[in-house]
N, C-alpha and C positions, 0 to 999 in steps of 0.2 A: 504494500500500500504506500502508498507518496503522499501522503500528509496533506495532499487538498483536499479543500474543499468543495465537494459538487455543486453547480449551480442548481439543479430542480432538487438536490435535500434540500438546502439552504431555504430556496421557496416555499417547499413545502412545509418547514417548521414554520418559517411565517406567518404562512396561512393560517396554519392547524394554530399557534399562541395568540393569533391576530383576530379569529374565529372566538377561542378560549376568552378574550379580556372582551370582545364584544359582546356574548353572554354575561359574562358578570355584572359588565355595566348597566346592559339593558336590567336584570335583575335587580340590581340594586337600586335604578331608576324608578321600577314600577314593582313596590315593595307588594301592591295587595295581590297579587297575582297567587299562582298557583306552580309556580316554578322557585323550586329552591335554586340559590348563588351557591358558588363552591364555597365560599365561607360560610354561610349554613350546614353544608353538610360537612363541612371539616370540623365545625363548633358542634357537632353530634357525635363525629366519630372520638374527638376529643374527650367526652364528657368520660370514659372509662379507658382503665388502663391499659388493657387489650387493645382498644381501639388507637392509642397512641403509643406502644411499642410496633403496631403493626405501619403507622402512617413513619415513623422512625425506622424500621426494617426497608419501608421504597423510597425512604430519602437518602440510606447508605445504599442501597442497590443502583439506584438511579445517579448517584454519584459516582459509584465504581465504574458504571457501565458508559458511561458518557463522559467522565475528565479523567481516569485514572486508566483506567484500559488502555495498554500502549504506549503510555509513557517511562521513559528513561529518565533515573535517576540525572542529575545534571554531574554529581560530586562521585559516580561511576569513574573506574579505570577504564 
């Protein structure tokens, strides 16, 4: 692998976080509705401990898997 970056990944995380923060907003805009914001259901799965060892297990998965995968030490021989 060469360490670029693809131009249609790149777009398409865009889309997909650009998609993601347009629901929230719209959510949090129009509070009476019938659509939970992802800060509602994060503030449910929060409320038990289970529930936030489990959101803490795909904050380190999701960190391994996306910054730490593939990189070299800098202070390597």
């Amino acid at each position: 692998m060469s360490g670029r970056i693809s131009t249609p990944g790149l777009v398409g995380w865009v889309v997909v976080m650009g998609i993601l923060l347009a629901y929230q907003g719209l959510c949090l805009v129009r509070a009476n509705d019938q659509w939970p914001a992802f800060s509602d259901v994060l503030r449910s799965v929060m409320r038990w401990q289970a529930g936030r060892w489990v959101l803490f297990g795909l904050w380190l998965w999701s960190g391994w898997h996306f910054f730490v995968r593939g990189w070299h030490f800098f202070l390597r021989a």
